[in-house]
N, C-alpha and C positions, 0 to 999 in steps of 0.2 A: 524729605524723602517720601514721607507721606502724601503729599500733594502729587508729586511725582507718578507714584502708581496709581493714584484715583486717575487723574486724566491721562492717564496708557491703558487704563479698563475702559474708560468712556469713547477713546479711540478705538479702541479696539475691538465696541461691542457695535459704533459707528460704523468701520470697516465690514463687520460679517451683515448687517443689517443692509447697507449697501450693497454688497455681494448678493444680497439675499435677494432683493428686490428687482436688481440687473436679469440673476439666472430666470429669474420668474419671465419676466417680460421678453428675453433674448429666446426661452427655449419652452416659452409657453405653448407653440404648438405638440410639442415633443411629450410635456407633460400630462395636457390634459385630450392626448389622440386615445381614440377607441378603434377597439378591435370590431368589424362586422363580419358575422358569419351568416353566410344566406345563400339562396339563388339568386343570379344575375338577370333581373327583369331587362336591364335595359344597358347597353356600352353603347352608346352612340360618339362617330369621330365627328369632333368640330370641322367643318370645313375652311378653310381660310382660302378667301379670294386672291392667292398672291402670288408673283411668278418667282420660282427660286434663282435663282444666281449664286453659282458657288464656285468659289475656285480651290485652289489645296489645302487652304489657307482661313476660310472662312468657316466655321461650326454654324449648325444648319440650327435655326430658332427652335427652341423646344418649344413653342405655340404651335408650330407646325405637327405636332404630336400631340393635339389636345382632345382629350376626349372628356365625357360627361359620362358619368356614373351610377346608375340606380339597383342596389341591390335591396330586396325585399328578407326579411328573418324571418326565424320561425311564428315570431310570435305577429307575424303580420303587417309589422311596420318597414316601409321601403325608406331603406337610407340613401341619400345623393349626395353627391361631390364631383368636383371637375380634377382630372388628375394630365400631369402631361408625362405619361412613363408609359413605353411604348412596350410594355405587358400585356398592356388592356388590349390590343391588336391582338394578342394571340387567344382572348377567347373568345364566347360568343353569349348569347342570351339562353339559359337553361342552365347552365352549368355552374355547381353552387363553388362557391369561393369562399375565401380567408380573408380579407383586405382592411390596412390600416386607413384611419381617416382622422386629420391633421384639423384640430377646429382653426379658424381667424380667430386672433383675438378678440375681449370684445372692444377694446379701444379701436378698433377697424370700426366703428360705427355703420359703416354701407355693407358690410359684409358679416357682421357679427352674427353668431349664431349657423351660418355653416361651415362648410368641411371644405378642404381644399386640398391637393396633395394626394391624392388616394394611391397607396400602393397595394399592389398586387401581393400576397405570400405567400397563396398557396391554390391551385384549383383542383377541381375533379368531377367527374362526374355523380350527379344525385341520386343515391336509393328509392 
């Protein structure tokens, strides 16, 4: 019996360890995203060279809704990221914002180290 629940503890410290490591890697953009608060130096739309075609049927590429992101903080430093969420349409350059930014992992090796994802949460105009 003793044997018994040593290896249902060794399973079962196995299983949360497992667990542990999965949420890490599955929701690591979620975990280690930052809040940037600033003015908006720069929303530029990507443009994509490409003819649409759609029928009732087909959902339109969100590449088609990509834009590049540069907001500057107080303290000076301009953060960037590429986001495809068609908020960023509705502002402009000046206007300080809220906005979450989503790091790549760093096992992404080509992309390690920025930000991708950028949502929008909140705008307004600057004092």
């Amino acid at each position: 019996m003793n044997t018994v629940t040593k290896y249902m503890k060794i399973a079962l410290v196995f299983l949360i360890l497992i667990g542990f490591i999965y949420s890490l890697i599955e929701f690591y953009p979620y975990i280690f995203a930052k809040t940037v608060i600033g003015k908006i130096e720069k929303v530029e739309r990507i443009q994509i060279d490409v003819s649409i075609l759609q029928n009732s049927q087909e959902k339109i590429d969100p590449q088609f809704f990509s834009f590049a992101i540069a907001i500057k903080s107080d303290d000076g430093v301009v953060h960037t990221a590429s986001a495809e969420d068609r908020q960023w349409a509705a502002v402009s350059n000046g206007l300080c914002v809220t906005a979450k930014f989503y790091p790549y992992p760093p096992w992404r090796l080509d992309k390690s180290g920025t930000f991708y994802g950028a949502r929008l949460l909140e705008s307004h105009i600057c004092n």
